[in-house]
C-alpha positions in Angstrom: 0.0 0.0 0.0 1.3 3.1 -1.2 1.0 6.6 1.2 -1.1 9.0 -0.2 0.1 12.3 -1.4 -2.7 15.1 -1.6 -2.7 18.6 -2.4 -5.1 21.4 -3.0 -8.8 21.4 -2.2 -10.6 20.1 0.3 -13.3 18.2 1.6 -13.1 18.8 5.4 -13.1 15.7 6.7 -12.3 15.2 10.7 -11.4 12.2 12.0 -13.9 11.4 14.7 -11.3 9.7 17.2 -12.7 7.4 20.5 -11.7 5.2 22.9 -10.7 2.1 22.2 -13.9 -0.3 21.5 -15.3 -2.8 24.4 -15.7 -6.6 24.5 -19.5 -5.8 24.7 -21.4 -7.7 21.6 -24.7 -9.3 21.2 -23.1 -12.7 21.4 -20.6 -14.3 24.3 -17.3 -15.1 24.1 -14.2 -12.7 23.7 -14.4 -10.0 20.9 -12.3 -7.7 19.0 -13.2 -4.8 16.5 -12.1 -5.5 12.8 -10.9 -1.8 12.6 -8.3 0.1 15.3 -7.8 3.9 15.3 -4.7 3.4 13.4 -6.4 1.3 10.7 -8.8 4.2 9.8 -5.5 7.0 9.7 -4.5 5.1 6.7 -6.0 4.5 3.0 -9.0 2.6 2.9 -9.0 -0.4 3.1 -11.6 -3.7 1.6 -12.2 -7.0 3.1 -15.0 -9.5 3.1 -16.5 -10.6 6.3 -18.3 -13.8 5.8 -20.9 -14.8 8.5 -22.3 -17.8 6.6 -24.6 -20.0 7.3 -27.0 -17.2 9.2 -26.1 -14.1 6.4 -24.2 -13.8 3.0 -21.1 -11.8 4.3 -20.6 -7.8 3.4 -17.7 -5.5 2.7 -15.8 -3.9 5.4 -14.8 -0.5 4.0 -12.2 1.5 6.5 -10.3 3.9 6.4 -9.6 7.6 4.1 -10.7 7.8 0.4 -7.6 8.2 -1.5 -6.5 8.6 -5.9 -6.3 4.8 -4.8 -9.0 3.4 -3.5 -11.1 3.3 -6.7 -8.5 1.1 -8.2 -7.9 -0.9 -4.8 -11.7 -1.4 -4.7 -11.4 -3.2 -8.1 -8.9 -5.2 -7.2 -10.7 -6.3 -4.2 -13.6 -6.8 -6.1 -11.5 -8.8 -8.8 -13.0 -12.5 -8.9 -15.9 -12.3 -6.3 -19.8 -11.7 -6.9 -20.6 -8.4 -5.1 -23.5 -7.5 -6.9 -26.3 -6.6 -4.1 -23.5 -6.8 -1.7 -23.5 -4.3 1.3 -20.7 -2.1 2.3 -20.1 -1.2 6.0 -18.6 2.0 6.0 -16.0 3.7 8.4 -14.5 6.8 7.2 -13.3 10.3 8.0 -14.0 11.1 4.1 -11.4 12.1 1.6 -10.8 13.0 -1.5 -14.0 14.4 -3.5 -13.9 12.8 -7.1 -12.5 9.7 -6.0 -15.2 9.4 -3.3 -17.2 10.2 -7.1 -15.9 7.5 -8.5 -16.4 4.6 -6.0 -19.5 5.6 -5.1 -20.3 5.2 -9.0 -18.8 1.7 -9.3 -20.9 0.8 -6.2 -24.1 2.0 -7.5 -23.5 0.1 -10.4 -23.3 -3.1 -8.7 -26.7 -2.5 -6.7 -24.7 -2.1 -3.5 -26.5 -1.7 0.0 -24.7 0.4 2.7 -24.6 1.5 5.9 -22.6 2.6 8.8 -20.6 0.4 11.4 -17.6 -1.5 12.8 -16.9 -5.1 12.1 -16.7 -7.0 15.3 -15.7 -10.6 15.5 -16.3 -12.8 18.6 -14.8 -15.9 19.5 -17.1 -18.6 21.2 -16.8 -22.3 22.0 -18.6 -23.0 18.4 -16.2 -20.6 16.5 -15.7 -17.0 15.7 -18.7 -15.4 14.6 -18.5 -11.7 12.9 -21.7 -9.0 13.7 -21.1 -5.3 13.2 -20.9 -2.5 16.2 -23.2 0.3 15.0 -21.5 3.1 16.7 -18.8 4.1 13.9 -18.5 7.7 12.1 -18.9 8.8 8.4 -18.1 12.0 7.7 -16.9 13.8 4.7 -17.2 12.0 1.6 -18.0 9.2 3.4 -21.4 10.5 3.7 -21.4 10.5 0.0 -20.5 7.2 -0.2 -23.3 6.2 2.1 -25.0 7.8 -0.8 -24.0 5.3 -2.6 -26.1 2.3 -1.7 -29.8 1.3 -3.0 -30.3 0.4 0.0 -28.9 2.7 3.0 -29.2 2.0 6.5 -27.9 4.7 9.6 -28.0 2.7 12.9 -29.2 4.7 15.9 -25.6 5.3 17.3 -23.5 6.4 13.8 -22.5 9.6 13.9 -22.9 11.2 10.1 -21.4 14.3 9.6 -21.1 17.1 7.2 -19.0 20.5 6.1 -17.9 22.8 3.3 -15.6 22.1 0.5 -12.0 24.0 1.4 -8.3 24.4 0.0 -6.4 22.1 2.3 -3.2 23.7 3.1 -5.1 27.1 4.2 -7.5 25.1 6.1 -6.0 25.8 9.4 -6.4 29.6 9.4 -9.1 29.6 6.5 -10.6 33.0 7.3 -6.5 34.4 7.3 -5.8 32.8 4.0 -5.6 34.6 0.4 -7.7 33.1 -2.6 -7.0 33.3 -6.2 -9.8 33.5 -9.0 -9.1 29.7 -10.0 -9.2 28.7 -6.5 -12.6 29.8 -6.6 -13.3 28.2 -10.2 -11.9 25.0 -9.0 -13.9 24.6 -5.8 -17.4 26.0 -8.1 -16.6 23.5 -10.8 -16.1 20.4 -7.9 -19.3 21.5 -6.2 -21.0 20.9 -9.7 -19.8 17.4 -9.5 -20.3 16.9 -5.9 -24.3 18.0 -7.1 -24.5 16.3 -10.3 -23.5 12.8 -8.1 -26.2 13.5 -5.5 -29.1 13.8 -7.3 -27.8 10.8 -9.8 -27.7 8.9 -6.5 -31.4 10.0 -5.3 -29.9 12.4 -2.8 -31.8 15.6 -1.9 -30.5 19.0 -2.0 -30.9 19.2 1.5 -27.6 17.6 1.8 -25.7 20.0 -0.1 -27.5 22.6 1.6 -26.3 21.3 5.0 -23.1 20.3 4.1 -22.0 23.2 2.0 -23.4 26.1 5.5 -20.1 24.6 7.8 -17.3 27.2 7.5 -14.0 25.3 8.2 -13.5 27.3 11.4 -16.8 25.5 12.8 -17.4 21.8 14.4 -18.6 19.4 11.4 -22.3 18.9 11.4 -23.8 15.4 12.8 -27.2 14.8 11.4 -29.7 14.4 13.1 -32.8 11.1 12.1 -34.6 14.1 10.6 -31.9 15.5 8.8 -31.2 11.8 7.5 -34.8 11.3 6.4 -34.7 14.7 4.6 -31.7 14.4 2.9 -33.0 10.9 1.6 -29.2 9.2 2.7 -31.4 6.8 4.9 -33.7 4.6 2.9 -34.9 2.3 5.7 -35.5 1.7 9.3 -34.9 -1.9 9.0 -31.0 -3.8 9.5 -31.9 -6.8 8.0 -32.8 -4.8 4.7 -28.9 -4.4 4.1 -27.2 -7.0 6.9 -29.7 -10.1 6.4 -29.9 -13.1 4.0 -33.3 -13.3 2.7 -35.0 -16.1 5.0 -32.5 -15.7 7.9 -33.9 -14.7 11.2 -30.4 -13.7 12.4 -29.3 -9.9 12.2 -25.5 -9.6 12.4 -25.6 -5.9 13.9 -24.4 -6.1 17.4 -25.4 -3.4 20.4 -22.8 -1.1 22.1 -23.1 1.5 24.4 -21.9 5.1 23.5 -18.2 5.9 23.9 -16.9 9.8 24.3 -15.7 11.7 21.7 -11.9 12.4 21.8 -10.7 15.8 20.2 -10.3 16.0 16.1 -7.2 17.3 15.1 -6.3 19.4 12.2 -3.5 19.1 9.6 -2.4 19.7 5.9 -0.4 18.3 3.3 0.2 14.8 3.7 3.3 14.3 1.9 4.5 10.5 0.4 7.0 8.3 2.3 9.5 5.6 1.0 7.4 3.4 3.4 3.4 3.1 3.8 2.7 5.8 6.4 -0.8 6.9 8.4 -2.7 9.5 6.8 -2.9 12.2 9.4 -6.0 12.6 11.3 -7.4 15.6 9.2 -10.0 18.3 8.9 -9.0 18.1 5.6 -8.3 15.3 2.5 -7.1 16.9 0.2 -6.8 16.4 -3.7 -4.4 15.3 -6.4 -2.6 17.4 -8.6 -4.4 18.9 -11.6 -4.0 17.2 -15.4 -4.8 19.3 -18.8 -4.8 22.8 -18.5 -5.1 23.3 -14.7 -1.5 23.0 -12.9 -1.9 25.2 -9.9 -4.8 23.4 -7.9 -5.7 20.4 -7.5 -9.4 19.1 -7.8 -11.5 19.3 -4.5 -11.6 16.6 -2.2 
């Protein structure tokens, strides 16, 4: 796995750090979450969690979309049968058009999602895997969520929205100096950003919300209103996205809410000869430019 290198605009995307996750799970027997804190400071990551004989299995998607994840994704999904599969997401966002991208290449294999931690739990008749629904998509990962035919938002995720932004002025963003194509790039990535949410059923309540939070102010957590209005959940029910047609057993375990830690704020992230954590970021920010643009960077 390769480091990612970003630049330019921004998606604000905070890392939504907590404590480290209890041994407290629907089923008995010792437990362990499928994703750490470190885990989701790099690129994201894929891997299939199969729970058979009681569900088919879903996708485990952790971590910061990076220019690499749409390509990782595919060779993931190289060889297996995920169409109709569901994603469980677990993301501080990332970069804008590749959050685009994936979330087109899921669409287009009738993916469900929703929001969660993969847990397994080790008993005396094997491990068995069930998902902890208090996990946190934020960013472009709420555009992701988008994603899904089917979307489910358990009780206890936390999804949260904020403005498009140049990364490295993030910090001090009211401070900062702004050029005339900074301001055509972030119009023109807005357009996409649009164009994607309606093509994904989303209502233009989400831009609304997401596009009102300044950089200098706390991302904004939806609330089951806010969910319902901006059409990202679909359904009340789990077993529309985490159970086998037939099966009378829900893999989505219970979990008591954890504090929040603080969010930290950095920019560039830069590449290393050796695989490195993404920073915990208010920002993911984008790739350099191709054709004509070579200043900035697409937003992210």
């Amino acid at each position: 796995m390769r480091s990612p290198k970003f630049r330019g605009w921004a998606l604000l995307g905070a890392a939504a750090l907590f404590a480290a996750l209890p041994a407290a799970v629907a089923a008995p027997g010792s437990a362990h979450a499928g994703t750490t804190l470190e885990e989701r400071k790099l690129p994201m990551r894929f891997s299939w969690v199969a729970c058979e004989p009681n569900c088919r299995g879903w996708v485990s998607a952790v971590g910061i979309v990076t220019a690499d994840s749409p390509g990782d994704f595919d060779e993931f999904a190289r060889g297996r049968d995920l169409a109709g599969a569901t994603i469980v997401l677990d993301s501080s966002g990332g970069s804008v058009n590749d959050s685009i991208a994936l979330g087109r290449r899921w669409r287009a294999l009738g993916a469900l999602t929703t929001v969660g931690i993969t847990v397994e739990t080790h008993t005396a008749r094997g491990d068995r895997a069930s998902v902890v629904p208090e996990a946190y998509c934020e960013s472009m990962c709420v555009f992701l969520l988008l994603s899904g035919k089917t979307r489910y938002v358990p009780e206890a995720a936390h999804v949260r929205v904020h403005q498009i932004w140049m990364g490295d002025r993030a910090d001090d963003a009211k401070a900062a100096s702004y050029t005339a194509q900074d301001m055509m790039i972030v119009e023109r990535d807005i357009g996409r950003l649009a164009k994607y949410t309606f093509d994904m059923g989303g209502a233009g309540d989400l831009l609304s919300l997401a596009l009102n939070v300044p950089p200098w102010e706390d991302l904004h957590e939806l609330s089951r209103e806010e969910l319902r209005l901006t059409n990202l959940a679909t359904t009340k029910a789990v077993a529309d996205v985490l159970q086998q047609p037939g099966s009378s057993d829900v893999p989505m375990a219970a979990l008591a809410a954890k504090p929040l830690q603080d969010r930290f704020v950095s920019t560039a992230v830069e590449t290393e000869a050796t695989p490195q954590p993404a920073k915990a970021t208010k920002t993911a920010e984008a790739l350099a430019p191709t054709g004509g643009i070579a200043a900035t960077g697409p937003a992210k």
